[in-house]
TIRO-2110 file (N, C-alpha, C; in Angstrom, 1 decimal):
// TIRO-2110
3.0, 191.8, 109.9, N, 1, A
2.7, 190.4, 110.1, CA, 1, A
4.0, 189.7, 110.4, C, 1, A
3.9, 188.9, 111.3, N, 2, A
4.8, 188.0, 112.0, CA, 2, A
5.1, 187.2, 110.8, C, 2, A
6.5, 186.5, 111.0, N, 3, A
6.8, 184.9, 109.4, CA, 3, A
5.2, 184.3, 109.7, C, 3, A
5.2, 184.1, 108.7, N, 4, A
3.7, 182.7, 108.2, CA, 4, A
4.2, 182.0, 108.3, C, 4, A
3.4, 180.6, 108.8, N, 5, A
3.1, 179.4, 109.0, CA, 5, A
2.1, 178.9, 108.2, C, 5, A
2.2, 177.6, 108.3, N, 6, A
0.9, 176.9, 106.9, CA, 6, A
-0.6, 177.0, 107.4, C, 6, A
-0.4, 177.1, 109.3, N, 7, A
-2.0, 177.1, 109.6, CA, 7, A
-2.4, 179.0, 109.4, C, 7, A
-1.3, 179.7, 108.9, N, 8, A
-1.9, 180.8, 108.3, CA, 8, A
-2.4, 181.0, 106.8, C, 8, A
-1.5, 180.3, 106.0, N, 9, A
-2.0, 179.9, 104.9, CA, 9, A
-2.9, 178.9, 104.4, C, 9, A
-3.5, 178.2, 105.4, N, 10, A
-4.7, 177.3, 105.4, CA, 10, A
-5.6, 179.0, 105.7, C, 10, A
-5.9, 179.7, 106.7, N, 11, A
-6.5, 179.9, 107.1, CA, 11, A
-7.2, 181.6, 105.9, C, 11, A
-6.4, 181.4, 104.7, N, 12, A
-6.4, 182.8, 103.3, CA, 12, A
-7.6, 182.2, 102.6, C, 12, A
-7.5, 183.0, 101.9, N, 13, A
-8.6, 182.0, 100.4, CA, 13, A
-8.4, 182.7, 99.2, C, 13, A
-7.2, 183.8, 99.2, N, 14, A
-5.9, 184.1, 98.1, CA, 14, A
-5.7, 182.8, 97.2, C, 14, A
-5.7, 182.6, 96.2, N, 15, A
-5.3, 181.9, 94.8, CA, 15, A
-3.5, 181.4, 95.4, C, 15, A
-2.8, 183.0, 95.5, N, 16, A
-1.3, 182.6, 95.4, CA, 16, A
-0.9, 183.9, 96.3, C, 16, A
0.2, 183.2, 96.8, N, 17, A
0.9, 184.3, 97.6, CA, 17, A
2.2, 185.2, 97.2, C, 17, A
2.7, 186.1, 97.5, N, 18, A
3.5, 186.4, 97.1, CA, 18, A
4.9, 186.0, 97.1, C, 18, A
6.3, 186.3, 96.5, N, 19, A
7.4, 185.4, 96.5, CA, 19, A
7.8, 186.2, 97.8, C, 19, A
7.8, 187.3, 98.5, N, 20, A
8.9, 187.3, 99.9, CA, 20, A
7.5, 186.9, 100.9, C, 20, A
6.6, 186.3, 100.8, N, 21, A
6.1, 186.3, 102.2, CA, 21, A
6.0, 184.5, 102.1, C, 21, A
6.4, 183.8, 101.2, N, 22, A
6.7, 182.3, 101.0, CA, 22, A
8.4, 182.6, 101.2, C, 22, A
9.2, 183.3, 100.8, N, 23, A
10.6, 183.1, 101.4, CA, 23, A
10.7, 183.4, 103.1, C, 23, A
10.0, 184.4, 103.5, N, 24, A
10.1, 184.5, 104.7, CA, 24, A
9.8, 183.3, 105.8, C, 24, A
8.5, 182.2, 104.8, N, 25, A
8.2, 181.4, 105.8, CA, 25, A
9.4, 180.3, 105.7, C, 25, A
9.9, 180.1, 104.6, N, 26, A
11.2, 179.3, 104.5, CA, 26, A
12.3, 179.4, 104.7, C, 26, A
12.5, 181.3, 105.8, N, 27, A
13.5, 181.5, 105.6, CA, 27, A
14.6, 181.5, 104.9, C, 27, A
14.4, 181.9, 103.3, N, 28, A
15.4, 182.0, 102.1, CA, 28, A
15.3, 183.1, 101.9, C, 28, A
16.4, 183.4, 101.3, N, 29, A
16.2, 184.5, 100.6, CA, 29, A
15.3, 184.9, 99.1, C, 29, A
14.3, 185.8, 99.0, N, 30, A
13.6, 185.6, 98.1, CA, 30, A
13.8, 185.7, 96.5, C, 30, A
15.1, 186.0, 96.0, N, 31, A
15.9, 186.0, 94.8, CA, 31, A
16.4, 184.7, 94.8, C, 31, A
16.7, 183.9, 96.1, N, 32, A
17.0, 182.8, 95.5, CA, 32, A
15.6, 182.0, 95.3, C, 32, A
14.6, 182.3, 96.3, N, 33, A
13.4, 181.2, 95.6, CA, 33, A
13.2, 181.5, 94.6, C, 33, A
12.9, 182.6, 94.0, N, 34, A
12.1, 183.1, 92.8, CA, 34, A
13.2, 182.7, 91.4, C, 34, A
14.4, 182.7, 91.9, N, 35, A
15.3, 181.6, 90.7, CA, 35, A
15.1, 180.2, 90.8, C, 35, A
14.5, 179.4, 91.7, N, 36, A
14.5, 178.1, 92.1, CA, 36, A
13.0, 178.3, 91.2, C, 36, A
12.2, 178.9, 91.3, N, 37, A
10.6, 179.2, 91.0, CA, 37, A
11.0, 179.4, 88.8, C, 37, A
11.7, 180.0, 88.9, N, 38, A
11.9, 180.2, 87.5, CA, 38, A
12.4, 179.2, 86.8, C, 38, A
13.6, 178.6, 86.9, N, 39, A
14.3, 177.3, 87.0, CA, 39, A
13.2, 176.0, 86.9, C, 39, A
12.2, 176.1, 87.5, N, 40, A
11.4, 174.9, 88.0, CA, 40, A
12.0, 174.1, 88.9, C, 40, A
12.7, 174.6, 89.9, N, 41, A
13.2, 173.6, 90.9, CA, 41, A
12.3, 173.7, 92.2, C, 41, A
11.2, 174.1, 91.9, N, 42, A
10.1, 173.6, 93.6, CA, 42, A
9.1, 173.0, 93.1, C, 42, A
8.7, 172.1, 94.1, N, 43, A
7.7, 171.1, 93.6, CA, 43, A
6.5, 171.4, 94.1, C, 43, A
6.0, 172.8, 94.2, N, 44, A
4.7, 173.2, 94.0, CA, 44, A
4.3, 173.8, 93.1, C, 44, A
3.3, 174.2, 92.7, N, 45, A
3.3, 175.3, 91.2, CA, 45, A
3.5, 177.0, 91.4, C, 45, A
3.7, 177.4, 91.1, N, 46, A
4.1, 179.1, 91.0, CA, 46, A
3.7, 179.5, 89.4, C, 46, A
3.6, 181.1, 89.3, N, 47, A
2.9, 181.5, 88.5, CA, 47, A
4.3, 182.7, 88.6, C, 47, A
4.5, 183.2, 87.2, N, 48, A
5.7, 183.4, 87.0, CA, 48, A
5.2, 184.7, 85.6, C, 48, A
5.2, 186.0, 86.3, N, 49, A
4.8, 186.8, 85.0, CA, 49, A
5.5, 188.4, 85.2, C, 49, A
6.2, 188.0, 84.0, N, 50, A
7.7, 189.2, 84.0, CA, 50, A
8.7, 189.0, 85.4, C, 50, A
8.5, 189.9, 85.5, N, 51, A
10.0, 189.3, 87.0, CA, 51, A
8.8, 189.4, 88.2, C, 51, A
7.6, 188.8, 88.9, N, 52, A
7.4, 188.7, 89.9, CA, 52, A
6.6, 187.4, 89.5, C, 52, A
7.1, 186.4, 90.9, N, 53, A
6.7, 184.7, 91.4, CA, 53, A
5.7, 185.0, 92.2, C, 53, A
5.0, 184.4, 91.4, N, 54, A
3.4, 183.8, 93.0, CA, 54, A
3.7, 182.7, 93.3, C, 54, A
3.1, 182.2, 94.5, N, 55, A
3.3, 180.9, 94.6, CA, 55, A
1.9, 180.1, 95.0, C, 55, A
1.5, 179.1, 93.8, N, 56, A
-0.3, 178.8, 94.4, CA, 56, A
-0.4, 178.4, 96.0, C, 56, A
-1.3, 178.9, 96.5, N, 57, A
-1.6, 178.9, 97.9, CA, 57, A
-1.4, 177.4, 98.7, C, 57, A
-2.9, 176.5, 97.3, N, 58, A
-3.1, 175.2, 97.9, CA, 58, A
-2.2, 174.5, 97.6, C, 58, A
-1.0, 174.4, 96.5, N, 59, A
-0.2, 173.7, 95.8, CA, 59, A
0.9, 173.6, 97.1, C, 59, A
1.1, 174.8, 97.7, N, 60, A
2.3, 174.8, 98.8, CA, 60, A
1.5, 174.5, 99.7, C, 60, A
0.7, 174.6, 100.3, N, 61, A
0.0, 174.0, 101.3, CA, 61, A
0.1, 172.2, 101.4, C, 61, A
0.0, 172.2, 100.5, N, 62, A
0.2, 170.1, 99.8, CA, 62, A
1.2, 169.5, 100.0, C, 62, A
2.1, 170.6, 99.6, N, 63, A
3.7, 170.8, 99.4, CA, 63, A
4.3, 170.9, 101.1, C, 63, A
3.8, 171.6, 102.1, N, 64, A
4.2, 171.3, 103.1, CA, 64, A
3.9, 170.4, 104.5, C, 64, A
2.8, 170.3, 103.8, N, 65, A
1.9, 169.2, 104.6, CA, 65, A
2.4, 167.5, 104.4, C, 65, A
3.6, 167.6, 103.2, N, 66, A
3.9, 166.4, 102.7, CA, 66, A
3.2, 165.4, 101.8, C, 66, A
2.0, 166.4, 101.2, N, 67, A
1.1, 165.3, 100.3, CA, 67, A
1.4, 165.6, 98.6, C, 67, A
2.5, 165.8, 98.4, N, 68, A
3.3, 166.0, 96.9, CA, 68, A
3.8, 164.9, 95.6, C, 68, A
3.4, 164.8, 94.8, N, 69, A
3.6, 164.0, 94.2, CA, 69, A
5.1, 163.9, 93.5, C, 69, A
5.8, 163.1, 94.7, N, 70, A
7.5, 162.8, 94.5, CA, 70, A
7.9, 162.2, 93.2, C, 70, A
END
């Protein structure tokens, strides 16, 4: 699969995605999101159990569409 985009992630009906295919679309590296994810430094929700980050599907979808509560 090519980097995802959000009209790819609109288009799942997965809960949460995984932490390298949300780093991929943000182009980060995914050790650093998944410390940003652990930390609480992203403002969507993520799901965090032993060492691997989900990230909720619709919460980043919200999140990039710009409807977040700042």
């Amino acid at each position: 699969m090519d980097r995802m985009d959000v009209e790819d992630l609109k288009k799942m009906t997965c809960a949460v995605v995984p932490n390298t295919w949300v780093a991929g679309m943000l182009r980060m590296d995914p050790g650093r999101l998944a410390e940003y994810a652990r930390t609480g430094k992203l403002a969507w929700n993520t799901i965090i159990s032993g060492n691997r980050v989900k990230h909720v599907r619709v919460s980043l979808i919200r999140f990039l569409e710009g409807e977040f509560d700042g």
